[in-house]
N, C-alpha and C positions, 0 to 999 in steps of 0.2 A: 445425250439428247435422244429424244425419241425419234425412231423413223417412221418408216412405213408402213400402215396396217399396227400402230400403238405398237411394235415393238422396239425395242432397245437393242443395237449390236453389242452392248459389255451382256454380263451374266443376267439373264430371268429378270430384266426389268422391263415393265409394262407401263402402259398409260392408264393412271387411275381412271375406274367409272367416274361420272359427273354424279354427284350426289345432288338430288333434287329433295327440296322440302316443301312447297308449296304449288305442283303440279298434278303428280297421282294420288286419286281415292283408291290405293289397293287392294284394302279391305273390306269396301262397303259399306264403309261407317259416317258416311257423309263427311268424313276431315280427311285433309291432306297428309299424306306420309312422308316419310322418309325413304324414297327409291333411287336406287341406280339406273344412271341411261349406259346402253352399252352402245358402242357404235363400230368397233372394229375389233379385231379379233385380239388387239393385243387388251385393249378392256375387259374382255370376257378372260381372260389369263388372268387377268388383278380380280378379278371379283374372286376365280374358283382361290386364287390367294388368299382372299380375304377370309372367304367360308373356311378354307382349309387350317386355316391358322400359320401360312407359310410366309406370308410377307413380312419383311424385316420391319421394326418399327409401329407395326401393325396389329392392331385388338383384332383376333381373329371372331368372326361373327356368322354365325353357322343361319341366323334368322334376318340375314340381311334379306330385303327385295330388289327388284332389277325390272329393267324394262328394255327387251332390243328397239332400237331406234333405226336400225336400217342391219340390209341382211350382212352375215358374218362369213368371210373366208377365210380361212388358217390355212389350208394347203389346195392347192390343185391338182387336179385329175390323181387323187387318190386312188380311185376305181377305174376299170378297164373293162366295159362289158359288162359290171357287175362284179365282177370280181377284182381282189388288192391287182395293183400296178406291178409290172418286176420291175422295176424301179424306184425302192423307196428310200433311194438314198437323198437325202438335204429333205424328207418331212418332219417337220415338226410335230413332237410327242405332246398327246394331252394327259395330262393326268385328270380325273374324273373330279368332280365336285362332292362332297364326303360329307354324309350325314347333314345334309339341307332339309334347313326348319321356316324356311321362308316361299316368297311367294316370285314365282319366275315367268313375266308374260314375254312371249315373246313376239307377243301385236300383232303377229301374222307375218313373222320373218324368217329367213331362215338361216342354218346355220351349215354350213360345207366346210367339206375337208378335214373333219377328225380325223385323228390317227393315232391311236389305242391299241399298244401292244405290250403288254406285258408279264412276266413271271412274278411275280411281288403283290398284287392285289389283288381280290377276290371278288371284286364287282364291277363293273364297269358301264358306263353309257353317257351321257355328258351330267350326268349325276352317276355318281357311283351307288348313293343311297337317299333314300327320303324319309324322313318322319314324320308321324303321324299330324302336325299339323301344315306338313308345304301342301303347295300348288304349284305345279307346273304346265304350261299350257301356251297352249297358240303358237307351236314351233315347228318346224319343217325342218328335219335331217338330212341331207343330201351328201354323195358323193365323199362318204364315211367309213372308217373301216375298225372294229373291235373285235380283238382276241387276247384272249388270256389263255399264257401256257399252265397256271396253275388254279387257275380263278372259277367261281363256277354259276353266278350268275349276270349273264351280259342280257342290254337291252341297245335300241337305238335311239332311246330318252334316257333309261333308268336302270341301274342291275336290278335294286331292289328295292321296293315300291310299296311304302306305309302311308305315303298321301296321298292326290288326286292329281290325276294327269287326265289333261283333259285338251281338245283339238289340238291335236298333234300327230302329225306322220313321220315315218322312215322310211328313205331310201337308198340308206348307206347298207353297210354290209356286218352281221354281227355271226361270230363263230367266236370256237374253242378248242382248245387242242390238251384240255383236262381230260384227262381217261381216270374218270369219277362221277359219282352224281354231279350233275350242271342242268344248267337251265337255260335256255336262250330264249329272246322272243323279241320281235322288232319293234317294238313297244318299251319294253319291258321283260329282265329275264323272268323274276320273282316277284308275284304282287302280294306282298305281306300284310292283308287285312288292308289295302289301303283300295281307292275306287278309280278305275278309267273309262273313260265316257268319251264318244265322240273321234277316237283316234283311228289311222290304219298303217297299212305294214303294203311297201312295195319293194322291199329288198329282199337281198336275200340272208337266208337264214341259215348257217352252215352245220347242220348234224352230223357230223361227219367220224365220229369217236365213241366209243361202245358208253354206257349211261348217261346220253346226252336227251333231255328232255325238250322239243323244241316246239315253237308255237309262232304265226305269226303276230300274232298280238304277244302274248305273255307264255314263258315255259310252262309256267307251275302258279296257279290261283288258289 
């Protein structure tokens, strides 16, 4: 059964988004779509499932939409002054959302307590990547924390950023501990030909490793 905050105590199960058909115009186009409400953190877990192609049983759907319906907390007091906790034992790990080709409002919610640390991936931010036809927009990042030991562009939206993000802040924490070209930006690490409009950056931004390119909005435009 599910518990608290949409998650499951057995393995990696979550409470599906509510699939809505007859509420949001996503697009614009005067007709109603197909979107997801997310409401808790374990929701926002089945959706990056759903994108990522990880859910068992599950048509993985990289152009799915989503709509936050009230704000999201995954972990608590991540952050200490700004900086990670020394205590990150019992956080739960995000894996980023990968290659999103859809539309993500987050209505003017926010999302706390990421916690993004890994050797294994090269992008990170609650999108890991976006292509050229998403949206991302109207989300607040708080009390967040991203680093990748091998990875080289982290944001605190997006690593790497071919669509549009648009009102959206961070004030989680994005760094890197790649001694290599990398990117950071509390935005956004790498904007790849895609547009951001309307966003800002109140965290902090970790350069702290020789070839690290950093920026509060975006590393590398």
């Amino acid at each position: 059964s599910i518990g608290e905050n949409g998650f499951c105590a057995c393995n990696n199960v979550y409470q599906p988004a509510e699939l809505t058909t007859d509420k949001y115009d996503i697009d614009g186009d005067d007709s109603k779509d197909a979107v997801y409400e997310i409401s808790n953190a374990g929701q926002l877990y089945w959706f990056a499932g759903l994108v990522n192609g990880t859910l068992p049983g599950v048509e993985k759907n990289i152009s799915a939409s989503a709509v936050l319906t009230a704000d999201i907390v995954v972990n608590k007091n991540v952050l200490n002054d700004g900086d990670l906790t020394k205590d990150v034992d019992g956080l739960r790990d995000w894996t980023p959302i990968q290659q999103y080709g859809g539309t993500f409002d987050g209505a003017q919610h926010t999302i706390s307590g990421i916690y993004c640390v890994s050797d294994t991936i090269d992008e990170a931010g609650i999108f890991q990547n976006t292509i050229d036809n998403a949206i991302v927009e109207n989300i607040g990042v708080l009390d967040s924390y991203y680093c990748l030991k091998k990875g080289y562009n982290v944001g605190g939206i997006v690593g790497f950023n071919s669509g549009i993000i648009r009102n959206c802040y961070n004030e989680g924490m994005v760094s890197s501990l790649y001694n290599n070209d990398n990117y950071l930006g509390g935005i956004c690490g790498m904007n790849g030909g895609g547009t951001i409009t309307g966003c800002y950056n109140k965290g902090k931004v970790a350069n702290s490793v020789w070839g690290t390119r950093a920026g509060g909005i975006c590393g590398r435009s």
